[in-house]
C-alpha positions as a Python dict, from the first residue, in 0.01 Angstrom:
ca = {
    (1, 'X'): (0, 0, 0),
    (2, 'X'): (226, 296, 1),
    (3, 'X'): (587, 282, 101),
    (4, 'X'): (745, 667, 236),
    (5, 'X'): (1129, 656, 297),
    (6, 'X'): (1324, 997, 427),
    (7, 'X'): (1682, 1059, 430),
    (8, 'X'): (1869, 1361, 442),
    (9, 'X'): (1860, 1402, 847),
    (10, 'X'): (2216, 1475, 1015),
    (11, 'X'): (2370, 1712, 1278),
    (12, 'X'): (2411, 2089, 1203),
    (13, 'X'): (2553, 2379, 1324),
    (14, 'X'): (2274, 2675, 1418),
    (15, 'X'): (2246, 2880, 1133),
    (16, 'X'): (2295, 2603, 906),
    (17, 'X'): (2084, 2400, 656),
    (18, 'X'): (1935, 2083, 569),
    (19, 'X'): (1760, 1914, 300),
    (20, 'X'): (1507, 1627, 370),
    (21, 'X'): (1357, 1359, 48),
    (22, 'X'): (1117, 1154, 111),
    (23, 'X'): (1069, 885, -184),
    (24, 'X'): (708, 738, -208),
    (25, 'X'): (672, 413, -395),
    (26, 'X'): (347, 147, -425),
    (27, 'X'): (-12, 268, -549),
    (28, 'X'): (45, 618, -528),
    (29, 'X'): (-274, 848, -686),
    (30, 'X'): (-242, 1147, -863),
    (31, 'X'): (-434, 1318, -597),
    (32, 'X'): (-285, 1322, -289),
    (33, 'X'): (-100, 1561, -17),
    (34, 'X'): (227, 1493, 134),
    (35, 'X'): (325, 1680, 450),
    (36, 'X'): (658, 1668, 696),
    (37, 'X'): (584, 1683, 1051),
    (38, 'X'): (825, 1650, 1299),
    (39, 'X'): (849, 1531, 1710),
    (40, 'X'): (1102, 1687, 1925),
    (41, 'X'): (1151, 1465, 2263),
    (42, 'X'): (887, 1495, 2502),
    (43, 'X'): (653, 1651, 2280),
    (44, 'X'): (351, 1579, 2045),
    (45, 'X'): (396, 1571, 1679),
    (46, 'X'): (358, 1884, 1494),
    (47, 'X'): (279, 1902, 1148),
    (48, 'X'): (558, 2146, 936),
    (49, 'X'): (416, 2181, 585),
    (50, 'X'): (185, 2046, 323),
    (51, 'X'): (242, 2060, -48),
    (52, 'X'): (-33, 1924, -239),
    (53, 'X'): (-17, 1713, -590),
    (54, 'X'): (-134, 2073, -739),
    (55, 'X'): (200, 2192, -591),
    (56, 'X'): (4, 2419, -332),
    (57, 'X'): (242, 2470, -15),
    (58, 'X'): (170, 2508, 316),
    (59, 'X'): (382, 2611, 581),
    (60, 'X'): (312, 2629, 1000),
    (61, 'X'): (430, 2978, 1150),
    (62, 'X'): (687, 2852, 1344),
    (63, 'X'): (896, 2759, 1018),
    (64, 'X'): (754, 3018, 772),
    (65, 'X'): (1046, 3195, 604),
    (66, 'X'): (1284, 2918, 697),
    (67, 'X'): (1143, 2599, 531),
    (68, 'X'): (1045, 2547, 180),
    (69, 'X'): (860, 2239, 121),
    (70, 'X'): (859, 2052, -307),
    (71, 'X'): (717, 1787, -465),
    (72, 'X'): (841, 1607, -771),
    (73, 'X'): (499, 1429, -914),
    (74, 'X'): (723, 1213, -1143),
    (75, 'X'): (963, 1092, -930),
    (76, 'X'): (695, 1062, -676),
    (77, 'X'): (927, 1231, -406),
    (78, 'X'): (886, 1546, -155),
    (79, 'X'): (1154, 1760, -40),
    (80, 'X'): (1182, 1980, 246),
    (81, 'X'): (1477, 2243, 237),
    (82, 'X'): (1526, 2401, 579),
    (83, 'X'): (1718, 2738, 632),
    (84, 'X'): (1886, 2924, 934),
    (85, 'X'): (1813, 2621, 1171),
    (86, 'X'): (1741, 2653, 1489),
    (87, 'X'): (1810, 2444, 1839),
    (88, 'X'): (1420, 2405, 1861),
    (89, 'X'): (1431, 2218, 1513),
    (90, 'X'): (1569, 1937, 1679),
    (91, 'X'): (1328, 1628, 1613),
    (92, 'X'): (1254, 1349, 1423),
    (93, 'X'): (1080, 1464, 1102),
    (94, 'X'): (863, 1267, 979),
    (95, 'X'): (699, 1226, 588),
    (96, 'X'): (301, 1166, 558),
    (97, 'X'): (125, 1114, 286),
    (98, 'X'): (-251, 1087, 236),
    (99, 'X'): (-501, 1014, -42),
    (100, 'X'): (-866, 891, -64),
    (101, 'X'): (-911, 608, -312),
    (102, 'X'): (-1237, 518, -186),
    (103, 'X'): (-1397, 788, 1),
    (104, 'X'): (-1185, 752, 327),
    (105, 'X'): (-863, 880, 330),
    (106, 'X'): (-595, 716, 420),
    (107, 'X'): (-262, 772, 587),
    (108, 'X'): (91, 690, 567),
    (109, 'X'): (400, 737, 710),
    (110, 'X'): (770, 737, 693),
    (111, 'X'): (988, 596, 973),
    (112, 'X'): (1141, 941, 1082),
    (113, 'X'): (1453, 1097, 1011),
    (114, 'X'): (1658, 1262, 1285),
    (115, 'X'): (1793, 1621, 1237),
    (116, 'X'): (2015, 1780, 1559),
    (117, 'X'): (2077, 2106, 1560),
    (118, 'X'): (2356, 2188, 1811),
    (119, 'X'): (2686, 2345, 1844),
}
């Protein structure tokens, strides 16, 4: 089993910035792909970005620029650093990570952090 625990969530100003962890613990593999997604109220989860154990990142459009997504393979931890924040950021973010130790992959997730971005 793999546990995934986020913190860093809060309320910020637009304009401002955030940093998200998420800590991974249990039988993690060396090969394997964290992303952060997040869910905004009323809406379907949208992935954010991917980094991969390679340290490949990924980022959707609608963050590109803004969020910069690391991984820390020894400390088994991913970090999200978001930038110039925006009132649509507003949603529970949410850390995945996925790896195939016998063929099918398999998924896990974090319980959410919530980030607010108001004035």
């Amino acid at each position: 089993q793999v546990q995934l625990v986020e913190s860093g969530g809060g309320l910020v100003q637009p304009g401002g910035s955030l940093r998200l962890s998420c800590a991974a613990s249990g039988n993690i593999l060396s090969n394997n792909v964290m992303d952060w997604y997040r869910q905004a109220p009323g809406k379907e989860r949208e992935w954010v970005a991917r980094v991969t154990s390679g340290s490949s990142t990924y980022t959707s459009d609608s963050v590109k620029g803004r969020f910069t997504i690391s991984r820390d393979n020894a400390k088994n931890t991913v970090s999200l650093q978001m930038n110039s924040l925006k009132p649509e950021d507003t949603a529970v973010y949410y850390c995945h990570l996925s790896q195939s130790p016998y063929g099918p992959t398999l998924h896990y997730w974090g319980q959410g952090t919530q980030v607010t971005v108001s004035s």
